[in-house]
C-alpha positions as CSV (number, residue, x, y, z in Angstrom):
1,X,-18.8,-60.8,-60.6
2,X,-15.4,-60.9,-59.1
3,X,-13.1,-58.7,-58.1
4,X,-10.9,-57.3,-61.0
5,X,-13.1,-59.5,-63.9
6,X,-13.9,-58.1,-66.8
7,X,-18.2,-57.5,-67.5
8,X,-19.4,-59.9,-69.5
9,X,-22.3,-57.5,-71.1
10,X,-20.7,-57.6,-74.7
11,X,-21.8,-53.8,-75.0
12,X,-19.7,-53.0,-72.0
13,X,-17.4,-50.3,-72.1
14,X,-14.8,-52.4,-71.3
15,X,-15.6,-54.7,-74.4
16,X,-16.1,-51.8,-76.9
17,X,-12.7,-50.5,-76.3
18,X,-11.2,-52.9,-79.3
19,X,-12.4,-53.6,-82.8
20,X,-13.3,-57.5,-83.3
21,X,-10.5,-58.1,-85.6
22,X,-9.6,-61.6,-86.7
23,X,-6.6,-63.0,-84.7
24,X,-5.2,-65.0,-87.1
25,X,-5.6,-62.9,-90.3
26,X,-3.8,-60.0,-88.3
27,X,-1.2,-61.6,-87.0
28,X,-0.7,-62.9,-90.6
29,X,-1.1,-59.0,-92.2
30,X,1.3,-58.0,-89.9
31,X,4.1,-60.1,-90.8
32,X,4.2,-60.3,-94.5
33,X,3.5,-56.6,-93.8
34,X,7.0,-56.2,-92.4
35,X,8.4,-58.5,-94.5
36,X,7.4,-56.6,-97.5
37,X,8.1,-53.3,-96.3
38,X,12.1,-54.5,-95.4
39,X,12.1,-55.8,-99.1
40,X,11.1,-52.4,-100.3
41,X,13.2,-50.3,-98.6
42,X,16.2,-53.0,-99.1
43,X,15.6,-52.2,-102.6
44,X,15.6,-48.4,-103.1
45,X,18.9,-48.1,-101.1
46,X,20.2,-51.5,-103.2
47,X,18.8,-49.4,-105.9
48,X,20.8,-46.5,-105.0
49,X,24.0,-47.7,-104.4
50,X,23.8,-50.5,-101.5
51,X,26.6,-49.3,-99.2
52,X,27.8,-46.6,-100.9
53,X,23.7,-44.7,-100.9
54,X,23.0,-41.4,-99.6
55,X,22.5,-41.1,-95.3
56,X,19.9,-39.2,-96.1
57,X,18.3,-41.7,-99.0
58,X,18.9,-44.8,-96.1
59,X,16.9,-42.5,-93.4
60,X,14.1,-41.6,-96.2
61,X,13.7,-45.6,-96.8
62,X,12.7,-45.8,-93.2
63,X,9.9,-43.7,-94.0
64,X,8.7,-45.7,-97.4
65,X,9.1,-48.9,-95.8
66,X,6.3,-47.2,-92.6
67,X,4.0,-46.3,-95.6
68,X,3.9,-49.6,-97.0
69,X,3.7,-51.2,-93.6
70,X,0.6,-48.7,-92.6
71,X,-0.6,-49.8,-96.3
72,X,-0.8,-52.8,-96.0
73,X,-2.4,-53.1,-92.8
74,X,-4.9,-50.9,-93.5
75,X,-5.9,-52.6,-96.7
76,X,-6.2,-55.7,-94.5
77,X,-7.9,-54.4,-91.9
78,X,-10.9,-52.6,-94.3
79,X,-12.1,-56.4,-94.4
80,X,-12.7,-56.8,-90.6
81,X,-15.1,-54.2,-90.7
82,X,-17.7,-52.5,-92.3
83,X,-16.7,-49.3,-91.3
84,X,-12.9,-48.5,-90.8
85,X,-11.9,-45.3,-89.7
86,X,-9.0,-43.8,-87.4
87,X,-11.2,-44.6,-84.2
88,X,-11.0,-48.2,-85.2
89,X,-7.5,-48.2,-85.5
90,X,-7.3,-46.8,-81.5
91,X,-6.8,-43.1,-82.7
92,X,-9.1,-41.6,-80.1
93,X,-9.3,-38.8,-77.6
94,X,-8.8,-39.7,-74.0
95,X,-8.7,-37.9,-70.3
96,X,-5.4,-36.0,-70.3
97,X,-4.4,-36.5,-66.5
98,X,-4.9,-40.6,-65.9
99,X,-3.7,-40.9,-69.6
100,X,-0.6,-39.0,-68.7
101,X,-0.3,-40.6,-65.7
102,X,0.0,-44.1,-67.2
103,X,2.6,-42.8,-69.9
104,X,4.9,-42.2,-66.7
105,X,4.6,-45.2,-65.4
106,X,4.5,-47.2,-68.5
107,X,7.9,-45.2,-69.5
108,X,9.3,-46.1,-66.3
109,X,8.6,-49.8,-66.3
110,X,10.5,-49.4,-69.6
111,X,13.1,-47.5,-68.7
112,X,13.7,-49.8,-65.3
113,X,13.7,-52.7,-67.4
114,X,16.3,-51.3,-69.7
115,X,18.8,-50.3,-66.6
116,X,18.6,-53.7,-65.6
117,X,19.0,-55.5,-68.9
118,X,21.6,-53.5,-69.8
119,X,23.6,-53.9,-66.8
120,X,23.2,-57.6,-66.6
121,X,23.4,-58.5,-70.6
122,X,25.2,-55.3,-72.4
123,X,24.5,-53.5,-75.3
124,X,26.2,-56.0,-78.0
125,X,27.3,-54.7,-80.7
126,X,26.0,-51.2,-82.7
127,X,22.5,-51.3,-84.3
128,X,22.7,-51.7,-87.9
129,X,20.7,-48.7,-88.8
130,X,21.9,-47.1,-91.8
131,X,21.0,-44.0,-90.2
132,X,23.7,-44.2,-87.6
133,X,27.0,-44.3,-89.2
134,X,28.6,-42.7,-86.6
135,X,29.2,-39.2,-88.5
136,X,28.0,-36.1,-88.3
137,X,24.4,-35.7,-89.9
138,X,23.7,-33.4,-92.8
139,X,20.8,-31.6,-92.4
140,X,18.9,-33.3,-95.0
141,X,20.2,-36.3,-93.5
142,X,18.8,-35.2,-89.7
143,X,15.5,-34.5,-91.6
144,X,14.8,-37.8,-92.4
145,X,16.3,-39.6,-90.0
146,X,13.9,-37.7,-86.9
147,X,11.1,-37.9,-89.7
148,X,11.4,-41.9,-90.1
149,X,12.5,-42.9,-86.4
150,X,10.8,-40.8,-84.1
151,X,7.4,-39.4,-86.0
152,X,6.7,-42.1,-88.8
153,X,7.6,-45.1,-87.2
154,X,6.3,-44.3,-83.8
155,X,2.5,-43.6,-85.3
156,X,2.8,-46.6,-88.0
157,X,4.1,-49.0,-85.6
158,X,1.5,-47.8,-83.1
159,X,-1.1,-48.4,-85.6
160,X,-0.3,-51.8,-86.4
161,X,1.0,-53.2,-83.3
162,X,-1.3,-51.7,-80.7
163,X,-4.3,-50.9,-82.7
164,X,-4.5,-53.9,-84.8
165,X,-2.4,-56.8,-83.9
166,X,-3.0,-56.0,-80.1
167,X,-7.2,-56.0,-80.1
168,X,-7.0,-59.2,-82.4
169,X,-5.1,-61.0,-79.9
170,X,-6.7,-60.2,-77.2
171,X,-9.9,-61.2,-79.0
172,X,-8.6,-64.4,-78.7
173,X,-6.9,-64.7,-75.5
174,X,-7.6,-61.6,-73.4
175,X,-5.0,-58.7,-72.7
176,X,-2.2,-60.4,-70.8
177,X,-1.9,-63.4,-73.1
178,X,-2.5,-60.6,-75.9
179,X,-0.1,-57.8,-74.8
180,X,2.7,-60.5,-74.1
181,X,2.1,-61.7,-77.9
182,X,2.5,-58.8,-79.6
183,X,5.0,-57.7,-77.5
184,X,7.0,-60.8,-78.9
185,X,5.9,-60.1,-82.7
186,X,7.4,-56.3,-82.1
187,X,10.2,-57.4,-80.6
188,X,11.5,-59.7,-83.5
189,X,10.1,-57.0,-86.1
190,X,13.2,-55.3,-85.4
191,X,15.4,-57.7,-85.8
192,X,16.9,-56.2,-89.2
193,X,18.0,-53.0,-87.0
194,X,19.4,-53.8,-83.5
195,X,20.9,-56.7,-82.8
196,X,19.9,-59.5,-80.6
197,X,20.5,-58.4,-77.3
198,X,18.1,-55.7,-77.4
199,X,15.3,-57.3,-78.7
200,X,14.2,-58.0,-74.8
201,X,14.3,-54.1,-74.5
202,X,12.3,-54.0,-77.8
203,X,9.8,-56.5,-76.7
204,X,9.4,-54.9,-73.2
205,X,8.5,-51.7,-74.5
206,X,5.9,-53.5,-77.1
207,X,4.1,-55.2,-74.0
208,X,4.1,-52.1,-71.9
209,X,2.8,-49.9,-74.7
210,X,-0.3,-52.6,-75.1
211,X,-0.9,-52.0,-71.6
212,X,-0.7,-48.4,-72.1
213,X,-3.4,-48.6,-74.9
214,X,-5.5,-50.8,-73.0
215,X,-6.2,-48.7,-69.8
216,X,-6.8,-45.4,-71.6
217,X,-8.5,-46.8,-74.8
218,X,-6.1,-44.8,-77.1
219,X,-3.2,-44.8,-79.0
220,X,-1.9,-41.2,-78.5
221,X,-0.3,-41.7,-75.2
222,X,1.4,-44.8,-77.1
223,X,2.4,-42.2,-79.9
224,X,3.5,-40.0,-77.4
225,X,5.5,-42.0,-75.1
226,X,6.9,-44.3,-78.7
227,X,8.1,-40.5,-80.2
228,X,9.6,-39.6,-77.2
229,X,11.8,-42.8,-76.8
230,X,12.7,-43.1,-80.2
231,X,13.9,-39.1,-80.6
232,X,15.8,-39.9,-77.0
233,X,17.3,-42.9,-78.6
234,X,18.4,-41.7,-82.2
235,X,19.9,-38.5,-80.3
236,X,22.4,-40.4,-78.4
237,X,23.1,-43.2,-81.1
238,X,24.3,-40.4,-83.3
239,X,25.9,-38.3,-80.8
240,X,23.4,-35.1,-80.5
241,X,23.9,-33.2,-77.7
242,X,22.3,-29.9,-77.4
243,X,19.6,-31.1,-80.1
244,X,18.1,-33.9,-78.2
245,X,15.5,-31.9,-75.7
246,X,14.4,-30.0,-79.1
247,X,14.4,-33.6,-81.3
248,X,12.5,-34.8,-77.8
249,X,9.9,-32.1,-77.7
250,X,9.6,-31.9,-81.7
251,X,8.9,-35.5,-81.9
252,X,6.6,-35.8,-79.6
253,X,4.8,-32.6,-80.7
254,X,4.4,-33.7,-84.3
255,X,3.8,-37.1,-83.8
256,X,0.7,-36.4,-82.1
257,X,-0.5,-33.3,-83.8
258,X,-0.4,-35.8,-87.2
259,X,-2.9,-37.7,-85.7
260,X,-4.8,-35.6,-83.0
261,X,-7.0,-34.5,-86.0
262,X,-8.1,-37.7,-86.8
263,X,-9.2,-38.7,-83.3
264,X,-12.7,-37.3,-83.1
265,X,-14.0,-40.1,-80.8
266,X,-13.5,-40.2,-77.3
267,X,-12.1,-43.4,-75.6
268,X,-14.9,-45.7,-73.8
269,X,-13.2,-45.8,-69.9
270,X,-12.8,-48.6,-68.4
271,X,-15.2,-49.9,-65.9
């Protein structure tokens, strides 16, 4: 076997890592997943008053449209296997130290990536997050908005993109091809909410947290490091200050505490 190939014993480690989900019905799931999750949320604030609707009812739709996303995926997915459960979906434990050691060097990737794009491209213009009207938050408002951006969206998206669109494709054309793929697909999902010149950045951060999930076999350090970056992100769109290191450590506490009860399978390592 070469250097650097993958085994080719199909009960490998390194082949267990993933469930065998169906590329093509994933990638499907995923998308009208989205789709109908935007339509849903689009509604409830059309519902209450388009426009002129609550902050904090805008920041709560974040959280229904996650819900029917994770819904929908996992309703799809319980027919790629006989037995779904949160280790299926990537919600496992994993070795502390390397998997923290990869969350640094996947964040910096990111955040070196972003210096550059930013410098070379710009911001455009401001994301079109109801959430971030540019006023000062309510409390209620604040609630929701950390609640939807940086603990639901970071473990739902996780869930879908890493631990089922991500497996699926590389089922079909190994991690690279698979990890650029979704990265694309995660990218364009938020197309609704930033506007085209950071969809790169978006994308970026998609393929580095595949890569992430595949070299410790879970998706808490891609929970972790997605909590952090969103809390870091909605605390300077909406001009926090002294709240940002508590929405940073919150975020990243909760996120993972949601889940860390779930994840009573340890990771195969890679070989």
């Amino acid at each position: 076997m070469t250097a650097g190939a993958l085994p080719t014993n199909p009960a490998s480690p390194r082949r267990r890592r993933f469930a065998r989900w169906n590329p093509g019905l994933a990638l499907g799931a995923v998308v009208v997943a989205l789709i109908g999750s935007q339509i849903v949320a689009l509604a409830l604030i059309l519902a209450a008053g388009g426009d002129d609707a609550p902050q904090w009812l805008s920041a709560a739709g974040i959280v229904i449209a996650d819900l029917v996303l994770l819904g929908v995926v996992v309703a799809v997915a319980r027919r790629g296997t006989s037995n779904l459960g949160a280790a299926t979906l990537g919600i496992r434990r994993t070795a502390f130290m390397p998997a923290l050691g990869w969350m640094l060097l996947a964040y910096f990737g990111v955040t070196l990536f972003n210096a550059i794009w930013i410098f070379l491209v710009g911001t455009g213009s401001t994301p079109r997050d109801a959430s971030a009207g540019g006023t000062e938050l309510t409390v209620a408002t604040a609630v929701f908005v950390t609640l939807g951006v940086a603990i639901a969206a970071p473990i739902v998206e996780e869930i879908t993109f890493r631990g089922y669109l991500f497996p699926a494709l590389t089922r079909w054309k190994g991690p690279w091809i698979g990890a650029l793929v979704c990265a694309v697909v995660f990218g364009l999902a938020h197309f609704a909410v930033y506007p085209p010149e950071l969809l790169p950045m978006m994308a970026v951060f998609g393929f580095f947290a595949c890569m992430l999930f595949w070299f410790t076999g879970s998706l808490l350090p891609c929970i972790a490091v997605h909590a952090f970056n969103n809390a870091l992100a909605t605390g300077n769109l909406v001009g926090w200050s002294w709240q940002i290191p508590l929405a940073l450590i919150g975020a990243v506490v909760v996120s993972v505490l949601i889940v860390l009860p779930f994840a009573r399978e340890r990771a195969p390592q890679a070989a």
